[in-house]
C-alpha positions as CSV (number, residue, x, y, z in Angstrom):
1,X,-70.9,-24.9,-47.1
2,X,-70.9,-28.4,-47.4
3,X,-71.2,-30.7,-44.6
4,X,-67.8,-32.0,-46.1
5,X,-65.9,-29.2,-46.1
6,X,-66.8,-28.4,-42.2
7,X,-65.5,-31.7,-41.5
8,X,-62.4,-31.1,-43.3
9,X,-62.1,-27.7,-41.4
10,X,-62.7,-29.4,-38.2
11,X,-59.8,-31.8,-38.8
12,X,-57.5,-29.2,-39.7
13,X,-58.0,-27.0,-36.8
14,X,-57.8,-30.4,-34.4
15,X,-54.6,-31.4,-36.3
16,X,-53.3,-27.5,-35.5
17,X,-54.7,-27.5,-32.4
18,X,-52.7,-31.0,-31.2
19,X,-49.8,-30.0,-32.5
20,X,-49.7,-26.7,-31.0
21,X,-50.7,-28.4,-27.8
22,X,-47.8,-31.5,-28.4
23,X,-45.0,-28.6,-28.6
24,X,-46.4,-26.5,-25.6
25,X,-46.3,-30.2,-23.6
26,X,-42.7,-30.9,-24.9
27,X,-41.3,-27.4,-24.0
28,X,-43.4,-28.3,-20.6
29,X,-41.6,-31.2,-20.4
30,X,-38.4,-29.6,-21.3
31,X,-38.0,-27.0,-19.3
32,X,-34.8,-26.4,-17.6
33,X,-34.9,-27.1,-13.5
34,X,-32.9,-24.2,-11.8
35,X,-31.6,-23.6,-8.2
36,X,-33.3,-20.4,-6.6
37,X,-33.3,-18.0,-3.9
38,X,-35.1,-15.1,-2.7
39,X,-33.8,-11.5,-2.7
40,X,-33.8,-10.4,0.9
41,X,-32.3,-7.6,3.1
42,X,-28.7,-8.2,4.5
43,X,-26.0,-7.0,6.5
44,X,-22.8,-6.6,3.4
45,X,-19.1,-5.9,3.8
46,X,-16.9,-5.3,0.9
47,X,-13.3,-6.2,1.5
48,X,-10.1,-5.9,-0.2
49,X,-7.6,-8.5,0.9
50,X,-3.8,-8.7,0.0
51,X,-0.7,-10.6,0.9
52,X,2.3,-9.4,2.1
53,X,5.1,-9.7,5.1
54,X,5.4,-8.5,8.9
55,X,7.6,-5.5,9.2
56,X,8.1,-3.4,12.7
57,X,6.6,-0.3,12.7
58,X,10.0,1.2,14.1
59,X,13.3,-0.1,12.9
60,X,16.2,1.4,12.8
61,X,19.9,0.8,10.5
62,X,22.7,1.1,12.7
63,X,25.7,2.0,10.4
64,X,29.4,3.5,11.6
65,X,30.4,7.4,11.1
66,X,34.0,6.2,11.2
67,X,36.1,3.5,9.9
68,X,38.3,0.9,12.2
69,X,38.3,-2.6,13.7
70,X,35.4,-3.8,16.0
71,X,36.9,-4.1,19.3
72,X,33.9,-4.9,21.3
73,X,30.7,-6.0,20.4
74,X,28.4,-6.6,23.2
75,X,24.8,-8.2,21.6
76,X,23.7,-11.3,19.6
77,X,21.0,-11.7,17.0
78,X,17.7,-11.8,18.7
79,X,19.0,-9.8,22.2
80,X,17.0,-7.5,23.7
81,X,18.1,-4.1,24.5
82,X,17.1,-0.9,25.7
83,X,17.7,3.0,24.4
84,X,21.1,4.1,25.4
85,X,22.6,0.4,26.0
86,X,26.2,-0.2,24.4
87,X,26.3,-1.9,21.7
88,X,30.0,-2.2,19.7
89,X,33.2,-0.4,19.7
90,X,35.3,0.7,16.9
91,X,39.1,1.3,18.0
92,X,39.6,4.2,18.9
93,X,43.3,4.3,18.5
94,X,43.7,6.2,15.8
95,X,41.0,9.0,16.5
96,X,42.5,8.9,19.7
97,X,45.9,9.9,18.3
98,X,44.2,12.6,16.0
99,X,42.9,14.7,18.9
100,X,45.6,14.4,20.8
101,X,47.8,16.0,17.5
102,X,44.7,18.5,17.2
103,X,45.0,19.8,20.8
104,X,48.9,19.9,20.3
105,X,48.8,22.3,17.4
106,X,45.7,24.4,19.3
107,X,48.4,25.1,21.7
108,X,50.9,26.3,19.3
109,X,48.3,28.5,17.4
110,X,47.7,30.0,20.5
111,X,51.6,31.0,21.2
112,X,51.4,31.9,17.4
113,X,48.4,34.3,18.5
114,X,50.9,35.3,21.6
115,X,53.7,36.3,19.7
116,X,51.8,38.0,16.9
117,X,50.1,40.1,19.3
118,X,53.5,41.1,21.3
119,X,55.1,42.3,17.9
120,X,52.1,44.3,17.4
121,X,52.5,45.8,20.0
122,X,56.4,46.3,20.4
123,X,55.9,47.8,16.2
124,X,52.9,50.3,17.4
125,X,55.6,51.6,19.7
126,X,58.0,52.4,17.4
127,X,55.2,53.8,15.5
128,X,54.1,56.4,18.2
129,X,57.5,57.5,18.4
130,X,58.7,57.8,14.5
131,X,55.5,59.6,14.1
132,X,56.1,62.2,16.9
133,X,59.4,63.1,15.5
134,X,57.3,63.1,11.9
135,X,55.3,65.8,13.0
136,X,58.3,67.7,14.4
137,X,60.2,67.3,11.3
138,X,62.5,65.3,13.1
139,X,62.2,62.6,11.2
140,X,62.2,61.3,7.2
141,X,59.3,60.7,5.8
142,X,60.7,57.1,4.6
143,X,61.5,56.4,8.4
144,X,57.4,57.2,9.2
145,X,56.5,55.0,6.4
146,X,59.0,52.2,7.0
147,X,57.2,51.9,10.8
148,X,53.3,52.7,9.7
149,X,53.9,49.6,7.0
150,X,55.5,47.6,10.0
151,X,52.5,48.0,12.2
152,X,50.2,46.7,8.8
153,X,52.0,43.8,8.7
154,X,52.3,43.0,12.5
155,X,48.2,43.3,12.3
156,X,48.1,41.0,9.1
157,X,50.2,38.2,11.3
158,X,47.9,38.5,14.2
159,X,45.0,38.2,11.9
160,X,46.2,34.8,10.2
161,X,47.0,33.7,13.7
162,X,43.5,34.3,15.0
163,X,42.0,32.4,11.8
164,X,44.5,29.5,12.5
165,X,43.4,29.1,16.0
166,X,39.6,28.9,14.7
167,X,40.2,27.0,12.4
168,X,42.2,24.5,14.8
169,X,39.8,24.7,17.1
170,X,36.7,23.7,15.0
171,X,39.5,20.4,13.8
172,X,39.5,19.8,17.4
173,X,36.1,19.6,17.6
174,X,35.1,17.6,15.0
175,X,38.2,15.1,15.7
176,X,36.5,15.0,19.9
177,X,33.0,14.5,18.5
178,X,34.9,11.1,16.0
179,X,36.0,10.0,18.5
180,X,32.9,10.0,20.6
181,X,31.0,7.6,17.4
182,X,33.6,4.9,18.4
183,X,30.8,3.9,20.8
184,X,27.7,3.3,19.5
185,X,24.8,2.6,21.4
186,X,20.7,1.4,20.8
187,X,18.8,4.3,20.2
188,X,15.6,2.9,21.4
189,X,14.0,0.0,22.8
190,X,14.0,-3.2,20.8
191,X,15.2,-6.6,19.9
192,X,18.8,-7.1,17.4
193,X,16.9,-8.4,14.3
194,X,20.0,-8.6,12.1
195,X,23.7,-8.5,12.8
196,X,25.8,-8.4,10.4
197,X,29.4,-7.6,11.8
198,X,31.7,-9.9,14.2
199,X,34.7,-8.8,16.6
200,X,37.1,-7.9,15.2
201,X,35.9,-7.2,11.5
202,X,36.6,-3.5,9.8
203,X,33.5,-1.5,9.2
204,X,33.3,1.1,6.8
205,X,31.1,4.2,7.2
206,X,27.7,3.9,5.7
207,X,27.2,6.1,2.6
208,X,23.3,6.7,0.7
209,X,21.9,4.1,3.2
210,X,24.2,1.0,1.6
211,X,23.3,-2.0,2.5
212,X,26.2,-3.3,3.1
213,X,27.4,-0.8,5.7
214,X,24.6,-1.5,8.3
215,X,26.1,-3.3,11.1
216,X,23.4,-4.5,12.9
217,X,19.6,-3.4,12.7
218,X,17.1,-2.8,16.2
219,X,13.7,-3.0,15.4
220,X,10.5,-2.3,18.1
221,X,8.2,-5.5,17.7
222,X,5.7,-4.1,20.0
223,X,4.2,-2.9,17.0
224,X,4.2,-4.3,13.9
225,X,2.9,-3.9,10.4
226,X,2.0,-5.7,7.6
227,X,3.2,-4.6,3.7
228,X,0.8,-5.8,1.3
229,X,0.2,-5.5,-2.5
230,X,-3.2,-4.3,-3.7
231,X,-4.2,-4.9,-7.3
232,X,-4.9,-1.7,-9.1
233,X,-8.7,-2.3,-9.6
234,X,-9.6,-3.0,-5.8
235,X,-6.7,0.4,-4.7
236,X,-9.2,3.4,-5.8
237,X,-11.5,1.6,-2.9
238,X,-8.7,1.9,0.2
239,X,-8.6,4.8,1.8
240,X,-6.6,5.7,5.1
241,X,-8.0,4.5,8.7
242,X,-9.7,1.6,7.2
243,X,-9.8,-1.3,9.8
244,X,-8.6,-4.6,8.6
245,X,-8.3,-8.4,9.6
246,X,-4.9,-9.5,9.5
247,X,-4.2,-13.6,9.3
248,X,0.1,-14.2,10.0
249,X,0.2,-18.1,8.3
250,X,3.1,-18.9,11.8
251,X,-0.4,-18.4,13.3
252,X,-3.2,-19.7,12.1
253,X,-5.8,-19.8,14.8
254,X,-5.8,-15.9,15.2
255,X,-7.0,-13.1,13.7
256,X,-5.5,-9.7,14.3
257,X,-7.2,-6.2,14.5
258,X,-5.5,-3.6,12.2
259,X,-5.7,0.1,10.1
260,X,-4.5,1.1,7.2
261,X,-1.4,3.4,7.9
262,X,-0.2,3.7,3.9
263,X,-2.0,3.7,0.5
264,X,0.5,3.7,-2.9
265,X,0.4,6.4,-5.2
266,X,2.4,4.9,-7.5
267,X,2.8,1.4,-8.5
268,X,5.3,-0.8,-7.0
269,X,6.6,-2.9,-10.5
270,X,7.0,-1.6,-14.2
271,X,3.6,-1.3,-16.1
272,X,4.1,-2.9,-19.5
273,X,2.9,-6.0,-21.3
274,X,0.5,-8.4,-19.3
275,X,2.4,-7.5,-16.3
276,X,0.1,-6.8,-13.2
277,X,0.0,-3.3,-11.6
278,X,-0.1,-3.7,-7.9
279,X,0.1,-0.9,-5.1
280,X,2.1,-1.2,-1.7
281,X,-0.8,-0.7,1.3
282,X,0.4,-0.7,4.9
283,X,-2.0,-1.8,7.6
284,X,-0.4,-1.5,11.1
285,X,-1.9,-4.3,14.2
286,X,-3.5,-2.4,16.9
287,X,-3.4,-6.0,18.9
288,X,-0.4,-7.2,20.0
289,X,2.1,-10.3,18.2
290,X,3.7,-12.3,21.0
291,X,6.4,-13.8,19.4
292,X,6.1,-11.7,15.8
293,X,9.1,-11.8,13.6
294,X,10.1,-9.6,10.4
295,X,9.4,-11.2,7.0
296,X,6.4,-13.5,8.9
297,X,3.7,-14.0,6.0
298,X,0.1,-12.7,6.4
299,X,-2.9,-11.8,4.6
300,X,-5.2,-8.6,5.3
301,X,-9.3,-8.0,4.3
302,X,-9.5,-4.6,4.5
303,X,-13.0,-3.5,5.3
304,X,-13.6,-0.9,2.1
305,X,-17.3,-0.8,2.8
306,X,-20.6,-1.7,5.0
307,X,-24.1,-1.7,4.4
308,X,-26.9,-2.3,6.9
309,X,-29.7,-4.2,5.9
310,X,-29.9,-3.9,2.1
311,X,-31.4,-5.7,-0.7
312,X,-28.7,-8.6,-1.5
313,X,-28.7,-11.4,-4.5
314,X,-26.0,-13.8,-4.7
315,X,-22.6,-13.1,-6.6
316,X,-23.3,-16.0,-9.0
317,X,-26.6,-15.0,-9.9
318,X,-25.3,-12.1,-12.1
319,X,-24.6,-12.8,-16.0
320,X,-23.9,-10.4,-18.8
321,X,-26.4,-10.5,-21.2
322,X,-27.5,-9.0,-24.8
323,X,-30.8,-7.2,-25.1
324,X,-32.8,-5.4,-27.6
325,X,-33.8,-1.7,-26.1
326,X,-36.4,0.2,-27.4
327,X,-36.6,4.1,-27.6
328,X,-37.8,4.3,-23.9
329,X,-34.5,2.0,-22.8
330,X,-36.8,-0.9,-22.1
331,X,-36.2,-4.7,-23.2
332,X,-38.1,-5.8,-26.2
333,X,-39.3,-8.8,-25.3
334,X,-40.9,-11.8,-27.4
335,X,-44.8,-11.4,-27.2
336,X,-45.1,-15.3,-26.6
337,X,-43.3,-16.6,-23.8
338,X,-42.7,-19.5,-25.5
339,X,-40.9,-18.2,-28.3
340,X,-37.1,-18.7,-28.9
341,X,-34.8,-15.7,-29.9
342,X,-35.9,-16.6,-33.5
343,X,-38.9,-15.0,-33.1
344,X,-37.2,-11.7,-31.8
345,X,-34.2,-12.0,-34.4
346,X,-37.6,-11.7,-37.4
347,X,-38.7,-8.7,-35.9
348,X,-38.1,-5.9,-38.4
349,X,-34.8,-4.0,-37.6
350,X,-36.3,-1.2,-36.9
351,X,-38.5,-2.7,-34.2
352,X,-35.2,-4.2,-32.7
353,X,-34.2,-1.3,-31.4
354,X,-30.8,-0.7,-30.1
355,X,-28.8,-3.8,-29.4
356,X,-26.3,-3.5,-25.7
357,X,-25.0,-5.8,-23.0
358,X,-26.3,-5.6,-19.8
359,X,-25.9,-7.0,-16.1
360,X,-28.4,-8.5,-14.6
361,X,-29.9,-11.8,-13.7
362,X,-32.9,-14.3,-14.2
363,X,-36.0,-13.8,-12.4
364,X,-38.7,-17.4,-12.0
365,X,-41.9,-15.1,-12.4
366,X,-44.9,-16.9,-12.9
367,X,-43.0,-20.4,-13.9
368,X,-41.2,-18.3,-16.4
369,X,-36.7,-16.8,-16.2
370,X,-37.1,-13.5,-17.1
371,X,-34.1,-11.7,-17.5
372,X,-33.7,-8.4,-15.4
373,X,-31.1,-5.7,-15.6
374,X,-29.9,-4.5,-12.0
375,X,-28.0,-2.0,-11.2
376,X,-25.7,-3.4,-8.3
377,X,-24.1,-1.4,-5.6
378,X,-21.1,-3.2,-3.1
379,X,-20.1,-6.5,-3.5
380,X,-19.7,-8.4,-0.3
381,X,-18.2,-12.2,0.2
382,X,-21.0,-14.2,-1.3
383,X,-23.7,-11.6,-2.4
384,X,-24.3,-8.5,-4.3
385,X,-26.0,-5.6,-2.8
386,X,-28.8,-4.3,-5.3
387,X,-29.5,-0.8,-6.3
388,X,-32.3,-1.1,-8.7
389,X,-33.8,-4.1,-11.0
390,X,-35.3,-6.7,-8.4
391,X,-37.5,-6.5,-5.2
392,X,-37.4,-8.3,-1.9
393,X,-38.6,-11.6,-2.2
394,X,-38.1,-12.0,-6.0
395,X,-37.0,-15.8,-6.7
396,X,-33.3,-15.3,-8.1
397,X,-31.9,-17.9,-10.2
398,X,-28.8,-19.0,-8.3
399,X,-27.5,-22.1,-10.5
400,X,-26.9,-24.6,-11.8
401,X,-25.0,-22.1,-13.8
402,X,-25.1,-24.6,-17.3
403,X,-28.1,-23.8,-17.0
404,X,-28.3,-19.9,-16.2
405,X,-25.8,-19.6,-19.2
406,X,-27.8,-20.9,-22.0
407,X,-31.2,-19.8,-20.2
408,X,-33.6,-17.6,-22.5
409,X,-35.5,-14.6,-22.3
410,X,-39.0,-16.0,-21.1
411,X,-38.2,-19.6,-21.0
412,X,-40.3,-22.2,-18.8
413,X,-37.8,-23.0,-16.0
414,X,-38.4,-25.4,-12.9
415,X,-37.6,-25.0,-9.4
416,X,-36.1,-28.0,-7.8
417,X,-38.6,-29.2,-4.9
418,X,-35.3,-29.5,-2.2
419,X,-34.4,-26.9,-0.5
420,X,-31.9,-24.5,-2.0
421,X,-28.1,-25.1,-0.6
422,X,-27.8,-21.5,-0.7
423,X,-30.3,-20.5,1.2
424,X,-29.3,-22.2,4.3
425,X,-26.4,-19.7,4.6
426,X,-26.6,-17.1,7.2
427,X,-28.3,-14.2,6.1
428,X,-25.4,-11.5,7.1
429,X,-22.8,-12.1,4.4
């Protein structure tokens, strides 16, 4: 070989080798710089929170069995009253005037019943003697019959008699007892919430629980409750006894203590369209309210879950990414870091494998983001507890998230010297 032709080899292979050295300095140069922070062991709580509106856990819907004027009416809006304390009276007048006709005809069923049973007697008489005088032949046959069908008939009179005086009687009664719901009284402890009759306003009596025929409504706010609306992908997680933080906006410096009493198991609107399906929860306060009020607004975080110490990566560390898999489910990846997806997207189809999105986020390993699937367990307020796909100390990449959306598989990436925002945070989440 000709002392020419070496040289002309050496230049080649120095052109090659500069320019292979220029684009490994540029992508140097270029690499993206990324926000990171470590996977480490922490204390998670998964919540479910909902908004919704204080409700006592006891009310009651006073309504009238019987129709007439108010009267009286002894409470205001917002009164305090005990069980058995009056409350309004409907005139009685006319109940009044019922029993009174009730107990006059109970006294004439009863001389009814008198008379019925003296002719019964006064007919069995005549009987006994006809039929003595029968059995002597002294006597027609039509005679004997005349008396025996007397005596039937005497018996049939006392009979309906009897049935009139029950049935008198049980009038009676059930006009006494109407008259007795003239006077209704609180039937437990508790503050009027609502009022919604005046002196001397008719009342009707209240039919299938009718709104419009409660007169006044009692409610215990010793203990109150709070009605919230779930959404139906965060539901299959709240389960009964769960404890809860409950936030009332009248007051915003205090959190209160609470359990899940109710959980939907049906929906609460129509399902159709776009709509959102939504399921009633009820979490009653175990502390107390001073100065709680139906219809209040609140919010409740439902604890759903807790976990002690686990392997955590922040929330906005994890992407949705598509990968190549090969027959053993593993990631074909490019055999020169530096490559860009063209080099993967050349590979014969058959060495592509099977193509599926996964969840999982960038690793810095060795100056380089490598993407790793992880299987994630609970998700708490700021980080994700990690089942499988990352260790303890791995560098995650946290942001900017530009940058973590158009990051590739093996890229260069560069941590920023400062120290990571995130990672001042306390560790329990």
């Amino acid at each position: 070989m000709s002392v020419k032709k070496i040289l002309i080899g050496l230049a080649i292979v120095s052109v090659l080798g500069a320019g292979i050295a220029s684009n490994i300095w540029w992508r140097e140069l270029d690499a993206p710089e990324v926000q990171v922070e470590a996977a480490a062991l922490r204390d998670l709580t998964a919540t479910v929170s909902g908004s919704g509106a204080i409700r006592p856990a006891r009310e009651v819907d006073i309504s009238s069995n019987v129709m007439g004027r108010v009267t009286r009416l002894a409470v205001e809006e917002g009164q305090r009253v005990k069980a058995g304390d009056f409350l309004l009276e409907v005139d009685p007048q006319r109940l009044q005037s019922t029993v009174d006709q009730m107990e006059a005809s109970r006294e004439s069923s009863h001389t009814q019943v008198a008379l019925a049973e003296e002719d019964l007697r006064y007919t069995r008489q005549i009987l006994d003697r006809r039929e003595g005088l029968y059995r002597q032949d002294l006597l027609a046959k039509e005679l004997y019959e005349d008396a025996l069908q007397n005596v039937q008939r005497a018996e049939r009179a006392l009979q309906m008699s009897q049935q009139d005086v029950v049935r008198i009687e049980a009038q009676l009664a059930q006009s006494r007892y109407d008259l007795t719901q003239v006077i209704i009284d609180a039937p437990m402890d508790g503050i009027v919430t609502k009022l919604n009759i005046e002196q001397g306003e008719n009342v009707v009596t209240g039919t299938m629980n009718n709104a419009g025929t409660v007169l006044l409504t009692v409610a215990d706010l010793s203990v109150v409750e709070l009605e919230i609306e779930v959404d139906e992908t965060d539901i299959v997680h709240v389960e009964l006894g769960q404890a809860a933080d409950v936030r009332i906006d009248a007051f915003p410096d205090d959190v209160f203590a609470a359990v899940v009493t109710e959980v939907g198991k049906s929906p609460i609107n129509a399902v159709g369209g776009n709509q959102a399906v939504n399921f009633k929860v009820v979490v009653r306060l175990t502390d107390s309210v001073p100065g709680a009020r139906p219809g209040l607004s609140g919010t409740a975080d439902i604890t759903t879950a807790t976990r002690v110490e686990v392997l955590a990566i922040p929330i906005q560390a994890l992407i949705l990414r598509e990968v190549q898999l090969d027959k053993k489910g593993e990631i074909i990846r490019a055999e020169d870091p530096l490559a860009t997806n063209d080099l993967i997207l050349s590979l014969e189809e058959s060495e592509k494998g099977e193509t599926v999105e996964l969840e999982g986020a960038f690793v810095v390993r060795d100056g380089r983001a490598l993407f790793m699937p992880i299987t994630i367990g609970i998700a708490g307020e700021r980080y994700f507890e990690v089942l499988e796909g990352v260790e303890n100390g791995d560098e995650i990449i946290v942001g900017p998230f530009e940058v973590i959306r158009t990051l590739i598989d093996g890229e260069r990436a560069t941590t920023k010297s400062d120290e990571n925002p995130f990672s001042r945070r306390s560790s329990n989440d």
